[in-house]
KEKOL-961680 format. One line per field, with one value per residue (C-alpha): residue in three letters; x, y, z. Coordinates in Angstrom, 3 decimals, padded with zeros to 6 digits. Layout:
N
residu: (ALA | ...)
u: (X | ...)
v: (Y | ...)
w: (Z | ...)
***
This chain:
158
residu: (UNK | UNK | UNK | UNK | UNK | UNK | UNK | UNK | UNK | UNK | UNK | UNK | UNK | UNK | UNK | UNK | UNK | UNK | UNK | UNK | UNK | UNK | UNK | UNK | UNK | UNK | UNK | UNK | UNK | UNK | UNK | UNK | UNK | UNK | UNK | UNK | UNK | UNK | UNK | UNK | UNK | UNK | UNK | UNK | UNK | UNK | UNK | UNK | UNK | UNK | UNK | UNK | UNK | UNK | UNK | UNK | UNK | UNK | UNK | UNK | UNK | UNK | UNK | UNK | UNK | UNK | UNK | UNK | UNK | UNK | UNK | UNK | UNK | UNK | UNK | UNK | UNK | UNK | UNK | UNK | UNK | UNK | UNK | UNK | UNK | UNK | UNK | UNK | UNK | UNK | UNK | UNK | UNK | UNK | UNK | UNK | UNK | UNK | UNK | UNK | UNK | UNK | UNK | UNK | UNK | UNK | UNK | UNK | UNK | UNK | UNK | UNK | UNK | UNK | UNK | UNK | UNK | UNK | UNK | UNK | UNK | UNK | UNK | UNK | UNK | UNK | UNK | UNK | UNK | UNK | UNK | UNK | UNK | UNK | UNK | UNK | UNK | UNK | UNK | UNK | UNK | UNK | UNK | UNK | UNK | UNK | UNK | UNK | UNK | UNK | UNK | UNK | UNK | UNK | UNK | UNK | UNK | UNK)
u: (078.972 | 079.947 | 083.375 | 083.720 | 085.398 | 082.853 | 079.888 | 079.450 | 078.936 | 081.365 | 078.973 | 078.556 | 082.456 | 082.884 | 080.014 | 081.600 | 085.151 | 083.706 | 082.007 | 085.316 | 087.091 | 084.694 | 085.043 | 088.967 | 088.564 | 086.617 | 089.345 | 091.918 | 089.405 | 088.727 | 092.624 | 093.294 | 090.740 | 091.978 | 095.594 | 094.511 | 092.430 | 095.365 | 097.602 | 095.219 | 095.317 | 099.193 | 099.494 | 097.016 | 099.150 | 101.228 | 104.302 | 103.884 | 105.937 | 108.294 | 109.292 | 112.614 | 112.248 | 113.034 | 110.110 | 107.950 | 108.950 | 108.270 | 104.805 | 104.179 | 104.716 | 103.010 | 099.791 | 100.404 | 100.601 | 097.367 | 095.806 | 096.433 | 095.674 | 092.297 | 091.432 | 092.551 | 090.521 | 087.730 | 087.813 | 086.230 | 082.935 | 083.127 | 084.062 | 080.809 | 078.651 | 079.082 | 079.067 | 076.393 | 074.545 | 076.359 | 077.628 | 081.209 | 081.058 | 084.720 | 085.935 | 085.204 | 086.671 | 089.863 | 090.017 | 089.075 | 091.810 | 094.419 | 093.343 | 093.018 | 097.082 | 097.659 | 095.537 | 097.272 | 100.983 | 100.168 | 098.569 | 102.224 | 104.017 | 101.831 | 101.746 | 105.784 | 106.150 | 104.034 | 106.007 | 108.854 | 107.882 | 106.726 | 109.591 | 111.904 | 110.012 | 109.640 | 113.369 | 115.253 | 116.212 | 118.595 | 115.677 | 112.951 | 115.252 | 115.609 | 111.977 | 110.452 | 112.869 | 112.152 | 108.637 | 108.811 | 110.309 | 107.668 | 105.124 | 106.904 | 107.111 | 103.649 | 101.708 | 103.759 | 106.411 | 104.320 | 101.686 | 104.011 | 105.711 | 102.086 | 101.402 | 104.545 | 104.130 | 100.799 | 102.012 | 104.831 | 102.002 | 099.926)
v: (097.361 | 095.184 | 094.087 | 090.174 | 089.179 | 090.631 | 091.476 | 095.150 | 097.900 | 101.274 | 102.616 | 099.801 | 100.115 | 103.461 | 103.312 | 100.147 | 101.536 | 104.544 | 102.744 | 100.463 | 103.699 | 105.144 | 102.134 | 102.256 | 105.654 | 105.353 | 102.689 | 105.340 | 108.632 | 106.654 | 106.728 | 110.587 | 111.167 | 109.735 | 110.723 | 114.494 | 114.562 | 113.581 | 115.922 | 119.070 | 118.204 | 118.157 | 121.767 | 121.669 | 119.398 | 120.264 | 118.843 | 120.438 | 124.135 | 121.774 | 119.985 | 121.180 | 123.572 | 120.655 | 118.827 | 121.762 | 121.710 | 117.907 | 118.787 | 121.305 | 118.896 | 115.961 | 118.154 | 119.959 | 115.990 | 115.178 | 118.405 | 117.255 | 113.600 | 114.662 | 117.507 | 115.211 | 111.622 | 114.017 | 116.118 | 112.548 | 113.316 | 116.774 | 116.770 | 113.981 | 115.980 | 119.078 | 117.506 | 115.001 | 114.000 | 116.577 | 113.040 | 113.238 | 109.574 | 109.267 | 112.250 | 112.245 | 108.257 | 109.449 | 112.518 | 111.097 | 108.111 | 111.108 | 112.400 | 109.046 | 108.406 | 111.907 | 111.225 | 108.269 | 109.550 | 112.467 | 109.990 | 108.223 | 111.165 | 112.303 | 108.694 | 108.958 | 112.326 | 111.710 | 108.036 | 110.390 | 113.070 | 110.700 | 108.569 | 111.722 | 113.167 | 108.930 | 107.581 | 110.389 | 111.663 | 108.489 | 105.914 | 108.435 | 108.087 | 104.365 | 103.312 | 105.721 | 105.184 | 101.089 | 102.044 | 104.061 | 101.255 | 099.004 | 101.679 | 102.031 | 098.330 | 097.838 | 100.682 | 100.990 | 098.479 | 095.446 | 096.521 | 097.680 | 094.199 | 092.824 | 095.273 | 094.411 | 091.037 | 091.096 | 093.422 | 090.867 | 087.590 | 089.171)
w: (073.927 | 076.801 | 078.090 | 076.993 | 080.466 | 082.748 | 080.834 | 081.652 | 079.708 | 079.954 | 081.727 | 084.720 | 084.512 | 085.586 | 088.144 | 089.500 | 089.556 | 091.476 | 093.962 | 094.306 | 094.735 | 097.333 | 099.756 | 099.405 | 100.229 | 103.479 | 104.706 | 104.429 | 105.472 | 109.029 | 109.153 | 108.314 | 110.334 | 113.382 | 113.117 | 112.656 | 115.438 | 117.284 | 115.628 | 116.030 | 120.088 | 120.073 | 120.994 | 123.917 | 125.781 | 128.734 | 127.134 | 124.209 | 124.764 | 125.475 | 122.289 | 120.413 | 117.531 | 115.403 | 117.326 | 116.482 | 112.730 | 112.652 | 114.054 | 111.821 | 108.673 | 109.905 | 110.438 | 107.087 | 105.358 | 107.218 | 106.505 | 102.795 | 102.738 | 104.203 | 101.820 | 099.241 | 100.383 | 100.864 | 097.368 | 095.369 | 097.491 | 096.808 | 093.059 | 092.090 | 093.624 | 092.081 | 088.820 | 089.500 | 086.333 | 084.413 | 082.294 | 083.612 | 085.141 | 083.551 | 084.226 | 088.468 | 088.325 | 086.982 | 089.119 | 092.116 | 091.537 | 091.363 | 094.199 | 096.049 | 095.489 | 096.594 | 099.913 | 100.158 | 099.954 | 101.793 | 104.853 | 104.137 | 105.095 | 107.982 | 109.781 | 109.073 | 110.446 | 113.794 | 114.181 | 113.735 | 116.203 | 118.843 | 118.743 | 119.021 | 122.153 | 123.608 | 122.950 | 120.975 | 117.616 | 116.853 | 117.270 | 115.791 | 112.455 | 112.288 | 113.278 | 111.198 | 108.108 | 108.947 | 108.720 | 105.607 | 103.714 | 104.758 | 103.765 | 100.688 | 100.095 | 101.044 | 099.086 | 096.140 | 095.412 | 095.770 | 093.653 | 091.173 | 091.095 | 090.372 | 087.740 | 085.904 | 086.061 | 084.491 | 081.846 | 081.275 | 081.327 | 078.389)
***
């Protein structure tokens, strides 16, 4: 049976939506997986003994938040092939979306906590909090609120 406003059947749905997801996800992978290189080489700098213990502990959970947004943009990969033509099309495209937001929340916090920690060590604590709060809103705004707003609206048009 196919859907009347595109034509496809359930099946070109999910592989569709799963491809979709896929690309989304290597926009935000290339991200991750710049930002934790540059967190993992942190510590090897001369200026990093240096940083305050708060410094380190802001370190410590921006790598954490990267370690997790990458384990967690990655996992979609993992998951469809492991249970590659086991007829779980449905199942890995609403896992994987899961797992996308996570990734995607978790790559929130870790590009907030390094804005945070570099700001700190650049101009001090004071503008570290204002620039990276400014910056969370418009993450926040961005990433969730906006689509939100258009996902209401549509639920309020039909």
């Amino acid at each position: 049976m196919s859907d009347p406003e595109t034509g496809e059947t359930a099946e070109q749905r999910l592989h569709r939506n799963f491809a979709e997801l896929l690309q989304e996800l290597r926009v935000a992978q290339t991200g991750v997986q710049i930002l934790f290189a540059f967190l993992l080489t942190l510590p090897f700098s001369a200026r990093f003994s240096a940083l305050s213990g708060l410094q380190h502990w802001l370190y410590i959970a921006a790598l954490v938040a990267a370690a997790v947004a990458a384990a967690t943009i990655i996992a979609p990969v993992s998951f469809h092939r492991l249970v590659f033509r086991q007829g779980l099309k449905e199942e890995v495209v609403q896992v994987s979306s899961r797992l996308a937001q996570i990734g995607i929340f978790a790559l929130m916090l870790a590009i907030i906590g390094a804005i945070l920690l570099v700001v700190d060590v650049v101009a001090g604590l004071t503008w570290a909090v204002w620039l990276s709060s400014i910056l969370g809103v418009l993450y926040l705004g961005l990433w969730y609120v906006l689509p939100a707003m258009h996902r209401f609206r549509k639920v309020l048009d039909d």
